[in-house]
BATISE-898641 format. One record per residue (C-alpha): x negated, y, z; residue in three letters. Coordinates in pm, whole numbers, plus 50000, padded with zeros to 5 digits. Example, Ala and Ser with C-alpha at 12.3 -4.5 7.8 and 13.67 -1.06 7.14 Angstrom:
<recs>
487704955050780ALA 486334989450714SER 
</recs>
This chain:
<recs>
900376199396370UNK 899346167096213UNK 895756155896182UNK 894516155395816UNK 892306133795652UNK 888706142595610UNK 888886162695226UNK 886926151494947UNK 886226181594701UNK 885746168594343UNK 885006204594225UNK 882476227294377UNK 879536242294246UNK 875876242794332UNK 873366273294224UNK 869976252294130UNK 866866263694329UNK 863966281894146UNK 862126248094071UNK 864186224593927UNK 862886223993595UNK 859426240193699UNK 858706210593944UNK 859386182993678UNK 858826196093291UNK 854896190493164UNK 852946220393242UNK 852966227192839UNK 856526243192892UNK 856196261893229UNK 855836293592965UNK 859586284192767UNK 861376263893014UNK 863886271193308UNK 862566296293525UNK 862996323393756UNK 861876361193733UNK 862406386093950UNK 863456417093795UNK 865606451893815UNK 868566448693535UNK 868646470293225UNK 871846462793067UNK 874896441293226UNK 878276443193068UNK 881036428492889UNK 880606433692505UNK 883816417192290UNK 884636392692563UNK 881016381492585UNK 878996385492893UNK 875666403192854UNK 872406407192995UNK 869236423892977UNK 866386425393210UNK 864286460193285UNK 860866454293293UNK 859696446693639UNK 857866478093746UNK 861346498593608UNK 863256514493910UNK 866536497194058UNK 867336468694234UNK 865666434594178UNK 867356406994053UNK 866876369493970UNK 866686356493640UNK 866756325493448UNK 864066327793160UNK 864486300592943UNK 863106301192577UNK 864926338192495UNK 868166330392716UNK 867726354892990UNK 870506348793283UNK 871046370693607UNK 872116350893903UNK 875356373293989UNK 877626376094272UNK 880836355794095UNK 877776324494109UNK 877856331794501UNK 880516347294629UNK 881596330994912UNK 881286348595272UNK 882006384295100UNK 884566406795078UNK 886696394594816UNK 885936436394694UNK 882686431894690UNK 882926404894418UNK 881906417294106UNK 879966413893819UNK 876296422593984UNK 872826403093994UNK 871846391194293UNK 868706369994416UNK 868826341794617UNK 867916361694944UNK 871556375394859UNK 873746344094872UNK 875056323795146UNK 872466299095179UNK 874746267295115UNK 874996277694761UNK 871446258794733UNK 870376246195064UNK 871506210895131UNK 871796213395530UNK 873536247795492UNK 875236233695258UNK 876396205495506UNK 876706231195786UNK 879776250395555UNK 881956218195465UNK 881326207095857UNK 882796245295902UNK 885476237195624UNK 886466199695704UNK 885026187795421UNK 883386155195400UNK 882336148895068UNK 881516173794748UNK 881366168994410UNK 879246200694253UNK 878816213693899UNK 876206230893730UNK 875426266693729UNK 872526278093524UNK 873156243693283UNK 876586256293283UNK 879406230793330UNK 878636204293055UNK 874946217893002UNK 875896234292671UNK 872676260192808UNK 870676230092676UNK 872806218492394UNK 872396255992249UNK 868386253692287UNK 866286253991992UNK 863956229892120UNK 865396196692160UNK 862646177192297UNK 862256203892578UNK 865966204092621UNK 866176166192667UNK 863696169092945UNK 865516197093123UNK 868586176193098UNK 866786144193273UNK 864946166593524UNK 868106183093590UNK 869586148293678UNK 866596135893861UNK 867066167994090UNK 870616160394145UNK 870516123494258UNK 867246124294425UNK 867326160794612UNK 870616176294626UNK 872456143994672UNK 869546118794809UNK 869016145595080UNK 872676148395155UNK 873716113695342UNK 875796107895100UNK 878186135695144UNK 876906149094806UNK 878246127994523UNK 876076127794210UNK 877176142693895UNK 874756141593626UNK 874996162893267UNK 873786144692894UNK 872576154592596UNK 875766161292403UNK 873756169292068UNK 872536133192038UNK 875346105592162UNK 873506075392191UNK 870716094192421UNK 873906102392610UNK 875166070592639UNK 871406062592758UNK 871516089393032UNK 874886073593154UNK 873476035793188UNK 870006054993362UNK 871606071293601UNK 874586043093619UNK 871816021393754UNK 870776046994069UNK 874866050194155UNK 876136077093954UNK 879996075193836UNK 880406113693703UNK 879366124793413UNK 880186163493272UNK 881606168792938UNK 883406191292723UNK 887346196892746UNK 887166207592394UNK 883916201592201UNK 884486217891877UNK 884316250492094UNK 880626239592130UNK 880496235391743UNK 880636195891845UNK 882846169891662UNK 886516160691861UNK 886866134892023UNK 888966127391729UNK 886226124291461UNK 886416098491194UNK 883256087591206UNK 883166077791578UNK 880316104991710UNK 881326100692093UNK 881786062092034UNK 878186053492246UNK 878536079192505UNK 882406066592552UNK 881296027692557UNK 878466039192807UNK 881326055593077UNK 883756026093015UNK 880956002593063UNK 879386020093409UNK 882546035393542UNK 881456064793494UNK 884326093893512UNK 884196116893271UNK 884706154793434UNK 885906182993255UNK 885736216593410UNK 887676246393285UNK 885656265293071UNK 883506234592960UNK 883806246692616UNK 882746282092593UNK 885396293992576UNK 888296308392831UNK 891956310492661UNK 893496345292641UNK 895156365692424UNK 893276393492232UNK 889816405092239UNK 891146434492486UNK 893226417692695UNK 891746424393067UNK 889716392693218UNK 893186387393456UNK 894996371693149UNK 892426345793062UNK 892056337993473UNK 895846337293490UNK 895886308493148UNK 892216290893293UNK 894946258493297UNK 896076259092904UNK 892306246092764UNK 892816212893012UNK 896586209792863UNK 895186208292514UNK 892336186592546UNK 894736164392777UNK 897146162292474UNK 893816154992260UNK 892856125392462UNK 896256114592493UNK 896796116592082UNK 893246105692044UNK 893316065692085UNK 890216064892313UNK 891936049292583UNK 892936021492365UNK 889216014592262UNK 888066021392580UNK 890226007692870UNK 888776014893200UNK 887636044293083UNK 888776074393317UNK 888636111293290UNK 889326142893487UNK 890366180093485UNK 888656209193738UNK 890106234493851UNK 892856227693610UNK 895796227093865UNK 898496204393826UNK 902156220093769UNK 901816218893431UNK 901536186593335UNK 905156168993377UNK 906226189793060UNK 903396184392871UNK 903976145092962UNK 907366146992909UNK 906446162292542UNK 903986140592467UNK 906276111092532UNK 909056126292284UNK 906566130292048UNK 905156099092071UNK 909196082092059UNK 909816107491769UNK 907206115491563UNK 904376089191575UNK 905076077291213UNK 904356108591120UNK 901806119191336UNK 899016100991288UNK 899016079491620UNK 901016050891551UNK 897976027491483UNK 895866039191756UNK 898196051792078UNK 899726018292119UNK 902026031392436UNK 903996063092590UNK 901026088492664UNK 902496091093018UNK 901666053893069UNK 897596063092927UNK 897576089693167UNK 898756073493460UNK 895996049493417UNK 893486072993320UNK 893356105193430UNK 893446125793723UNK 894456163193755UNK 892566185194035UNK 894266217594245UNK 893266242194489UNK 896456265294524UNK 899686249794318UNK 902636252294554UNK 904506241294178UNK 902636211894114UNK 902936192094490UNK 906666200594468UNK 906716176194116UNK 903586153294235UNK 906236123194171UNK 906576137193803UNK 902946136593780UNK 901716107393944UNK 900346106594331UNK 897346086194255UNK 896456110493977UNK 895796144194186UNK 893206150394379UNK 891456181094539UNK 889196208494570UNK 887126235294766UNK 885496257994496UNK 882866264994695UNK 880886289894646UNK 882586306894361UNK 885456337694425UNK 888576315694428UNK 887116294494700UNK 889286287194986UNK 886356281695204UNK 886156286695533UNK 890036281495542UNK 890536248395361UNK 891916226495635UNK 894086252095731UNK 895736257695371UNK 895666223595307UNK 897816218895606UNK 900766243195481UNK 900556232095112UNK 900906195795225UNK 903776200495445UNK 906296186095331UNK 904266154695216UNK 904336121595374UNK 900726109995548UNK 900176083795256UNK 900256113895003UNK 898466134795226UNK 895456108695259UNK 895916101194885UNK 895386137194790UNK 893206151495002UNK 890876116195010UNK 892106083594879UNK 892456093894469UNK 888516110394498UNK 887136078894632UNK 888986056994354UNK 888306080594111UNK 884656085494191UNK 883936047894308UNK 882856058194618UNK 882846025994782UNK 881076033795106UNK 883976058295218UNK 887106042095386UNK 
</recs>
């Protein structure tokens, strides 16, 4: 068996301590900001394909649970948050506290201690309670509040969970997406302490944002800001509130089975959008997207683009073959796509890269190295290093790993 590279994850997930936002915010909000409460759960369902959640009062019998309190958003940590370490039956839809997780899921040397366990050097984590492009905040009444829970959010990620870390914990910060230019701002701030990921949106009109598309240029600053920094923008699936699927009472399997299709239409929206020709260093990426799909959609883009572009609107703006844009600017992200490695020529080997999960249910921690090992196989060591390794650090500007 052939030695593999130390991995780079550029998707995991970290579950915020209790004082994030209670540490940093003016005492003024400690009453309406991010908090948590301990108490038993009244009501915890799904209600037309919407998650909901009520708190009992906390002298009411049942278990106790942790909640997030912030102004009337009230948010059960669950097991999906945490699931790692349990019986893959025992994953369901129930509140936890933190006394009920595997420590890593918050703990930086635990933390370390699991990707030592899983051959992981390096982890790039999203937010949990922000959710994963901090839409929490960007659906907050208060805006001046929310601004501050978005920069103590960021403060806590490059000073604690990564500062803390050795550098095995790779910043990635969240902006204001209701206010571009303080975006833009947030990128340059935290640009200047070392940060190169940024979260956003795969599809911000699911947010009730403008596209990326809009006439009047509303992501222009916050775009100009990544090009400028080298920041990459990351888009997780399910960045936009929404999970594709097929009716209102289709099981959850169906919309877990299509997570993929959301990154194949914003991927088509970038690719259609002329961003990359206003903005050319600019780089973005897809989590947890998986990768077999995208030959075909590259292959129709480009037909499109041959065919139709007269007609299509792009002919001013997407100057060259979309497969060309995304070669230079994007980079696709797997966990378990036997498909995808088979047609990684198709797609591009220095645009895949990697990932753990950890510590949500499709995790393949504590077995990583060991699936990694049979899904690259049949790859030579310089696509091995590039996949596992090599793309992350280019992607991510990661300069002090070799």
């Amino acid at each position: 068996m052939r030695e593999l590279p130390k991995i780079i994850s550029v998707d995991d997930h970290v579950i915020e301590p209790a004082g994030v936002w209670m540490d940093r915010l003016p005492a003024k909000y400690h009453d309406v900001g991010p908090r948590i409460v301990r108490a038993p759960v009244k009501e915890m369902s799904f209600i037309g394909g919407k998650f909901v959640a009520i708190p009992g009062d906390p002298g009411d019998p049942g278990d106790l649970v942790d909640w997030w309190f912030y102004e009337d958003l009230r948010r059960p940590l669950t097991r999906l948050d945490s699931a790692v370490g349990f019986d893959r039956d025992q994953v369901t839809l129930k509140g936890v506290t933190y006394d009920d997780m595997r420590k890593g899921s918050w703990s930086v040397p635990e933390r370390l201690e699991d990707m030592d366990v899983n051959g992981v050097e390096a982890s790039l984590c999203f937010p949990t309670f922000p959710r994963f492009c901090g839409q929490t905040f960007t659906e907050a009444s208060d805006r001046e509040l929310a601004l501050l829970c978005v920069q103590a959010y960021n403060d806590w990620m490059v000073d604690e969970w990564c500062g803390e870390s050795g550098g095995r914990l790779i910043p990635l910060i969240i902006v204001p997406l209701w206010d571009p230019v303080a975006a833009a701002a947030e990128v340059r701030r935290n640009a200047e302490r070392g940060v190169h990921a940024v979260c956003f949106s795969e599809i911000p009109p699911n947010l009730g944002l403008p596209s990326i598309h809009d006439a009047d240029g509303y992501w222009e600053p916050f775009f100009e800001a990544c090009n400028e920094t080298k920041t990459t923008i990351n888009m997780h699936i399910g960045s936009g509130s929404k999970m594709p699927s097929t009716s209102p009472d289709a099981p959850a399997a169906v919309g877990s089975t299509l997570t993929f299709a959301n990154c194949a239409f914003s991927m088509v929206d970038w690719l259609m959008s002329g961003v990359f020709t206003r903005h050319t260093d600019l780089k973005v990426a897809y989590s947890e997207g998986q990768i077999g799909w995208i030959p075909y959609i590259l292959e129709r883009a480009d037909a499109v683009w041959h065919e139709n572009r007269g007609w299509g609107g792009v002919a001013d703006k997407v100057l060259e073959p979309p497969s060309d844009l995304f070669r230079r600017h994007m980079y696709g992200c797997f966990f378990d796509d036997a498909h995808g490695l088979r047609s990684i020529e198709q797609i591009g080997v220095d645009n895949v890269t990697y990932e753990t999960d950890y510590p949500h249910s499709d995790s393949t921690w504590p077995l990583t190295v060991e699936l990694a090992r049979k899904q690259t196989a049949d790859l030579p060591d310089d696509i091995v290093h590039k996949v596992l390794r090599g793309n992350a650090i280019t992607m991510l500007h990661l300069d002090g790993f070799s």
